[in-house]
C-alpha positions in Angstrom: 82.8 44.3 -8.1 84.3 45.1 -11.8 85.2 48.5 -10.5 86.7 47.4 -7.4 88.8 44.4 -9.7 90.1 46.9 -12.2 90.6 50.3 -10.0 91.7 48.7 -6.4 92.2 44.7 -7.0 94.4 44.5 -9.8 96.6 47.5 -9.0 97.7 46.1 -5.6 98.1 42.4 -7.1 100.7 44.3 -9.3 102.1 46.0 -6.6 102.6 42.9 -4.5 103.8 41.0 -7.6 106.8 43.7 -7.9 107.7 43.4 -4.5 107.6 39.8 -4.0 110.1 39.8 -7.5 112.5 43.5 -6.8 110.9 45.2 -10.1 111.8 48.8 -8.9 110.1 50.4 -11.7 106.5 48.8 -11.0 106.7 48.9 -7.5 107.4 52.9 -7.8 105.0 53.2 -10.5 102.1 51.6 -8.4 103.1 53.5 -5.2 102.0 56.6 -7.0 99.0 54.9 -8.3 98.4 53.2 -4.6 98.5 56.4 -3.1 94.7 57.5 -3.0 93.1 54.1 -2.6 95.4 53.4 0.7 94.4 56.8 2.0 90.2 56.1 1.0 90.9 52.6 3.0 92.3 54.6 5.9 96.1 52.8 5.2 97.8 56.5 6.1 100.7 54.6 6.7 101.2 53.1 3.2 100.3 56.3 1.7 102.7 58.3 3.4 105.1 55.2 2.5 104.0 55.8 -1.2 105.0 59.5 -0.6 108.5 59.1 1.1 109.4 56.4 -1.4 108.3 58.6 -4.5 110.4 61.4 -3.0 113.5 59.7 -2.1 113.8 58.0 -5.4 113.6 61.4 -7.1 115.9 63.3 -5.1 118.7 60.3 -5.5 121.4 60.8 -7.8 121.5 58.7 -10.7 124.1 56.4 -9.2 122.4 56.1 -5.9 118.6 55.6 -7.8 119.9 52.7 -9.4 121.4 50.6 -6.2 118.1 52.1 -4.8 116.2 50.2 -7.6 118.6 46.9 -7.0 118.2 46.6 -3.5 114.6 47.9 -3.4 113.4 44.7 -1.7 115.1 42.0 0.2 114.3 38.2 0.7 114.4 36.9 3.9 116.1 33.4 3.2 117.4 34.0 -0.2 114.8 32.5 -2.7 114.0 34.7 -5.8 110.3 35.8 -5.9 109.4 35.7 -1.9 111.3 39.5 -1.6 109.4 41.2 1.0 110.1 45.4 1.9 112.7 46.4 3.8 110.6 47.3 6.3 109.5 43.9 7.4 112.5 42.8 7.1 113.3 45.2 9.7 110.9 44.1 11.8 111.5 40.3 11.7 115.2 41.1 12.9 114.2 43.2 15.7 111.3 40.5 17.1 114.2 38.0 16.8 117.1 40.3 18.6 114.7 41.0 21.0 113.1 37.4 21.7 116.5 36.0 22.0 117.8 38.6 24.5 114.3 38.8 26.7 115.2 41.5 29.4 118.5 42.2 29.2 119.3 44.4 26.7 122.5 46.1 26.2 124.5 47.7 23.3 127.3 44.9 23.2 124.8 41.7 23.5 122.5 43.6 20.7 125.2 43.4 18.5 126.4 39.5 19.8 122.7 38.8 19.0 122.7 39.6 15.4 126.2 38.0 14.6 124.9 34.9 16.3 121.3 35.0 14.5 123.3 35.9 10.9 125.5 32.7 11.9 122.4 31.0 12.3 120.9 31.8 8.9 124.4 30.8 7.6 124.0 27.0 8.8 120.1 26.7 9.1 119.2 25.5 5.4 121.8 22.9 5.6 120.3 21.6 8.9 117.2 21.3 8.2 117.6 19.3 4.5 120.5 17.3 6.5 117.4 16.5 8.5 115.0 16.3 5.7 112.9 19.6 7.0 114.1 21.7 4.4 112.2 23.0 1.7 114.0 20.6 -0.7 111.0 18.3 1.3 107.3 17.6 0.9 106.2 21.0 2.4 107.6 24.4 2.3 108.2 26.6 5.3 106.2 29.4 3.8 103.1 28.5 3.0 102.5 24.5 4.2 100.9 23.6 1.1 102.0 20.4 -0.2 104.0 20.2 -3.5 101.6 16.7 -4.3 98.5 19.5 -3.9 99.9 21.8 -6.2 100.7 18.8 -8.9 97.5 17.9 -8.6 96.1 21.5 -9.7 98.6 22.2 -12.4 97.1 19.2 -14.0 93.4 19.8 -13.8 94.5 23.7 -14.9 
């Protein structure tokens, strides 16, 4: 278990850690770390993620590597420290394209889509602390666990 803690555990609590905050350097530093232990474990997609990221940050030019470093991870409503990778973010825009279009897809209405979900996210925080849902309230839309709960272990800690 001490092996496990120190050689797999720990490394991808940092790696996550970097991600969730945009520390470029970490995040690059553990994906050539990560490499091995997501190909023992059978995660050949994140090890050839490891591998494309390594390469494409090396073959940047120096002015490119460092927006690449900036905008290495992106959050998905705008709070510092819940970055996720680009990838999901990816992902999360084309499940919500494609649930609001259903069948009929089409170039145009693709692109009407995304300008109306992007006005969306533009108006959504106010309306929901307008209609104290927001996470200005009791619970947060990430996680569900009650600020009251989290008081309440700070205190014992």
């Amino acid at each position: 278990m001490i092996n496990f803690l120190f050689e797999a555990g720990l490394p991808y609590l940092a790696l996550r850690t970097a991600i969730r905050s945009n520390n470029g350097t970490v995040i690059s530093q553990m994906y050539m770390y990560m490499i091995n232990p997501f190909r023992a474990t059978n995660k050949y997609l994140y090890a050839k993620l490891c591998v494309h990221s390594l390469h494409t940050q090396f073959i940047l030019k120096p002015e490119l590597r460092a927006v690449w470093e900036r905008m290495r991870t992106a959050s998905l409503r705008g709070h510092v420290g819940r970055n996720v990778g680009w990838d999901f973010t990816l992902e999360r825009m084309n499940l919500e394209v494609a649930t609001l279009l259903g069948s009929n897809i089409s170039g145009g209405r693709i692109q009407e889509a995304i300008r109306e979900l992007n006005g969306i996210r533009r108006i959504r925080d106010p309306a929901l602390s307008a209609l104290g849902l927001g996470d200005s309230g009791e619970m947060s839309e990430y996680n569900c666990i009650l600020d009251s709960d989290v008081d309440s272990l700070v205190h014992h800690l």
